[in-house]
N, C-alpha and C positions, 0 to 999 in steps of 0.2 A: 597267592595261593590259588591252585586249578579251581578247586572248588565254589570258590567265591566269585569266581569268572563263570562257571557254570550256572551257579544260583546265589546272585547277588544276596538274597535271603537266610543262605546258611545260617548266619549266626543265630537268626530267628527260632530256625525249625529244628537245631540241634537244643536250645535253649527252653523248650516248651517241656513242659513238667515236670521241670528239674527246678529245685529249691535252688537260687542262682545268689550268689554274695560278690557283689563286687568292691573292691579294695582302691582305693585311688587319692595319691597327695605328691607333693614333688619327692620327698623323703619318706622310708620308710616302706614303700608298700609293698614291695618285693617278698621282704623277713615278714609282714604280718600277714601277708597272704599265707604265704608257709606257717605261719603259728596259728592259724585259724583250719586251715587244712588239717594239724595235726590234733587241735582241739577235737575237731567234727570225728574225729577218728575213737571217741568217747560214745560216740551214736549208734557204733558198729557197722556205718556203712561207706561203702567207696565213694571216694572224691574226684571228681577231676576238674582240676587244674595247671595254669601256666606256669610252675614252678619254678621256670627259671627267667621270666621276665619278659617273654614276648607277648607284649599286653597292648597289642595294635589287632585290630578284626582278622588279622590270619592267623596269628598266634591264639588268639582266641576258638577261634573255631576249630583248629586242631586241638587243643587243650579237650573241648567238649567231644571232637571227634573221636579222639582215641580211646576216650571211655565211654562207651556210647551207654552202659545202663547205671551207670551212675546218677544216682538221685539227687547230690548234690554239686555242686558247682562253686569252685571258688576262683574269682579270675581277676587279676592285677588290672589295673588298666590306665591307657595313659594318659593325663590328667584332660589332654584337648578332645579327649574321643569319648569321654565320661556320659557326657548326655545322649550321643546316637547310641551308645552299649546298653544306656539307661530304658530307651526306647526300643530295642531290640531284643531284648533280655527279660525285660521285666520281672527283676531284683525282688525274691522278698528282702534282700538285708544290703545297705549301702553302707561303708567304713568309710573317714574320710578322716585325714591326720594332722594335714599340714599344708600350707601353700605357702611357696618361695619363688626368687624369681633362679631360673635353672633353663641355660641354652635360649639368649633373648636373642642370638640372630634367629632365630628361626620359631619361638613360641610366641605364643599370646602372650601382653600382662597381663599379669595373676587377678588385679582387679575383673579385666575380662571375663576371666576364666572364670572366678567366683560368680560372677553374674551369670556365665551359661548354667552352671551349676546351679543354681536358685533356680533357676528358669523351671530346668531340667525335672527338678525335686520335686516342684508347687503340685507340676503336673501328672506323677509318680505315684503310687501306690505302694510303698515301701517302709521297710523301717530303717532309719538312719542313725549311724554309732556315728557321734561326731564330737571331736577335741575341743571341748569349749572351749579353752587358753590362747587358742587362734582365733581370734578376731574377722580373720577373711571365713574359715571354716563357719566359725558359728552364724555368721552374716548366709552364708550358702546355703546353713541346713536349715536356719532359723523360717525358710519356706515350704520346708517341708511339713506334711500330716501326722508323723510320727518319728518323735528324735530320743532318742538317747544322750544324754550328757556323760561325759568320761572328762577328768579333769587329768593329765597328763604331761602338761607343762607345756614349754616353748619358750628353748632358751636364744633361740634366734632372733629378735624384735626389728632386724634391720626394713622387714618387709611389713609393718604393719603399727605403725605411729599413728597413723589417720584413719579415721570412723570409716567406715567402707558404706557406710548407708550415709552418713554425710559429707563426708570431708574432714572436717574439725578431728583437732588434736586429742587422742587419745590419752588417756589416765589411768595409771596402773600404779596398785598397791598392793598390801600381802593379800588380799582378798581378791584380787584378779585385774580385769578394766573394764574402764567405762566410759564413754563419750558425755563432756562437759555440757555440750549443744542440747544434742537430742536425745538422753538419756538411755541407747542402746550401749548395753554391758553382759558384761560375760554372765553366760545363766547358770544353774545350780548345777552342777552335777549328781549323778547317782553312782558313778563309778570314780574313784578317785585312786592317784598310784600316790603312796606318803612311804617314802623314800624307799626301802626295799619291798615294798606292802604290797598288796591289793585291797581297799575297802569296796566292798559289792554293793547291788544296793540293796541288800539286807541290811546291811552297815554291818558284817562281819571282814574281820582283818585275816588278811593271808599272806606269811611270808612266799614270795614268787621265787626264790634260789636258782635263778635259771640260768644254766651253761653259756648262755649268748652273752656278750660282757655288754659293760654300760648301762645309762640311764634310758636313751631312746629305745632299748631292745625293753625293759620295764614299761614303757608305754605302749609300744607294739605291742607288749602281750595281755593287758588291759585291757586294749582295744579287742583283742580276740576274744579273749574272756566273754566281756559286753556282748560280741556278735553272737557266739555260739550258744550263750545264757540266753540268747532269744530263740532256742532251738530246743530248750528244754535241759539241755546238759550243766549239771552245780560245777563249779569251781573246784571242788575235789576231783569229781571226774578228769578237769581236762587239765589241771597244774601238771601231774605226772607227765602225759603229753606232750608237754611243752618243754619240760626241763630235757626231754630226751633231744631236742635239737640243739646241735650244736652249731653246723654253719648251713648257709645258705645262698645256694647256688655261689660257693668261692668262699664269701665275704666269711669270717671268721677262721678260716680253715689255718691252722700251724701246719706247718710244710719241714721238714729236715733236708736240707741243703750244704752239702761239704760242710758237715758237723756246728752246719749252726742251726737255730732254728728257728723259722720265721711266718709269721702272722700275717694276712691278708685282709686288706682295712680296702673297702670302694668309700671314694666321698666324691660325687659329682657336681657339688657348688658350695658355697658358702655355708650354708645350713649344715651341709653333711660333713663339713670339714672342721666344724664346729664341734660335732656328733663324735667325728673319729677322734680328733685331740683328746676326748672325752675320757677314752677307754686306754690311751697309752698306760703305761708303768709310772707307778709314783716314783720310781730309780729312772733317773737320765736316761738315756737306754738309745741304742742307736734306733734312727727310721732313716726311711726311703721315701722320699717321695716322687711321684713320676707322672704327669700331665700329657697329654693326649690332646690335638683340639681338628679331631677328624669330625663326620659328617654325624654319629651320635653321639659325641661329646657337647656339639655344637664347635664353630668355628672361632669365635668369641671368646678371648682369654681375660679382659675385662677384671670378670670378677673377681680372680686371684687379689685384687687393691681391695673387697671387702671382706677377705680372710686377716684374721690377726694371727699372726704367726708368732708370737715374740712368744709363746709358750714353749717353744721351741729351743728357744738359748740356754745351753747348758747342755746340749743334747748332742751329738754326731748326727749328721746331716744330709745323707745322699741326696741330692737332686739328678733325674733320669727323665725319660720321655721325649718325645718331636717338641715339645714348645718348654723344655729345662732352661733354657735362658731365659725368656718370659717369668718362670716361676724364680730364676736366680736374683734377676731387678729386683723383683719382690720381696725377697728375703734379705737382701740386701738392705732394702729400705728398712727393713725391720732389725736390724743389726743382729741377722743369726749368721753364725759363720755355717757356711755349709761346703761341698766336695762335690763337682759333677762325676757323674761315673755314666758308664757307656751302655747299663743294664742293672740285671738285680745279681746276676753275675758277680759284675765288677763289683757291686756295691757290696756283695757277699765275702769277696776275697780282703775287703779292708775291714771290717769289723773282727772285733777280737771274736774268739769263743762263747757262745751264747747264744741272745735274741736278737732279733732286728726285727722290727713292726715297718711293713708296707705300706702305703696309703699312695693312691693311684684312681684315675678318675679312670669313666667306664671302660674304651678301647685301651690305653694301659691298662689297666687289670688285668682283663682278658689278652693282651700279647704276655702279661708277667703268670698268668696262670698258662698259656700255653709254655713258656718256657720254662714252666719249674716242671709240667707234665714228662717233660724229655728225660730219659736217663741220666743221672750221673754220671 
């Protein structure tokens, strides 16, 4: 960006007396940016935000540019840039949801990353909304001045077996976990999601009915709840809000395609792919799936072997993308039968009459949402 060339400082001097909330996990932060955006809209006043996910210091700084009297600030961001944004901003409210491992040729591990994040926080001034269920999370904010507990689950566990302040083996029961060693365990929360609910920390119950399907969009919006309750706005105010989103930047959107009709699912790693099996059709139902493994994908197909696919058998099966045979091994190993097809296209002309659910990691998505954009 010109401007960041011109004064390195930008994000500084567009960020000064604007109430700033930053959002930032490997999953998830994109939709809770957006559900936090439309919370604060309970306040009556203009937001600005990187809505569609450019949550690197240019993206940022245009976000803040483009509404320049906007009082509040709501900005995604990307998990390794968390602490200079933290220092540049100076956050009254930090969200923080999830840490997985996501694009390892080219990221930090997440142990790392948690540790910049403690760093980051001790030294901070902020209020922190943080997932206790994650382990690396709570280890992160548990440095912070002022935390929030949101208990929201995490049904991913592949990334967090071992105590992040020791080592030693982790210990999880219905009551959450806890390190055997050194007795660092998950802490109380005050916001909890109990299955379609929100308990606040009044301890009053709210059914959430929110358009966005699934269990993680149930904690994303939790989590906004939690932020924007530190803004002064009740849970009644901002549920209507929230129910009025339906999709986000793509991800949810149903599309009508030569008479069928089909759903757009992003899962960029293991976690999110976890996330999106989540929300198919209790009915078999055809999907598409289509892998990507360009320069933000990361280049690293790997992780595909710690997806469990076998949720999958019994289903119609498109495989699509630059690296569909990579994902065809893999389903293979898992004994789903599936059909390569050449797009969402092809994959559209073999399904019968109906639905078909997408699921496509980042640059797939985005060439499958440019090519549904085209005419018929």
């Amino acid at each position: 960006m010109l401007g960041l060339r011109v004064e390195p400082d930008l994000l500084r001097i567009l960020s000064a007396d604007r109430q700033i909330v930053l959002v930032s996990a490997t999953n998830g932060k994109t939709t809770t940016t957006r559900l936090i955006s439309a919370a604060l809209g309970a306040l009556g006043q203009e937001v600005a935000s990187n809505a569609f996910g450019a949550n690197m210091a240019a993206g940022l700084t245009s976000a803040l540019g483009r509404a320049p009297n906007a009082p509040f600030g709501v900005l995604e961001v990307d998990e390794r840039h968390l602490p200079a944004v933290i220092a540049a901003t100076k956050p009254r409210v930090v969200a923080l949801l999830n840490l997985s491992r996501d694009q390892m040729d080219r990221a930090a591990e997440i142990w790392l990353v948690a540790r910049r994040w403690r760093e980051a926080l001790a030294a901070a001034d902020c209020r922190v909304i943080a997932n206790a269920d994650d382990p690396l999370i709570a280890w992160a904010a548990s440095g912070a001045k002022h935390v929030t507990w949101v208990a929201v689950g995490q049904r991913w566990h592949e990334d967090s077996w071992c105590c992040p302040q020791c080592g030693s083996h982790l210990r999880r029961d219905d009551l959450g976990w806890r390190c055997g060693e050194c007795g660092f365990a998950r802490p109380p929360a005050s916001w909890v999601l109990d299955d379609g609910a929100v308990i606040d920390a009044a301890g009053q119950v709210t059914e959430l009915s929110l358009e966005l399907p699934g269990r993680a969009n149930m904690a994303n919006a939790v989590v906004a709840l939690a932020v924007v309750h530190s803004f002064g706005a009740d849970v009644s105010q901002m549920l209507p809000r929230l129910r009025k989103v339906k999709s986000v930047a793509g991800r949810y959107t149903r599309v009508q395609r030569h008479g069928r009709e089909l759903r757009l699912l992003l899962a960029k790693n293991p976690a999110g792919w976890l996330e999106a099996f989540d929300v198919l059709s209790a009915v078999p139902g055809p999907v598409m799936l289509s892998v990507n493994a360009q320069g933000p994908d990361g280049r690293d197909t790997s992780w595909l072997w710690d997806v469990d696919y076998r949720v999958l058998i019994g289903r119609p099966v498109f495989v699509a993308g630059e690296r569909r045979i990579d994902l065809a091994v893999r389903l293979e190993a898992d004994q789903v039968a599936f059909v390569l097809v050449n797009g969402v296209d092809d994959a559209v002309s073999k399904v019968e009459a109906g639905a078909l659910d997408v699921i496509a990691n980042y640059t797939a998505f985005q060439q499958i949402r440019s090519a549904l954009g085209r005419a018929e």
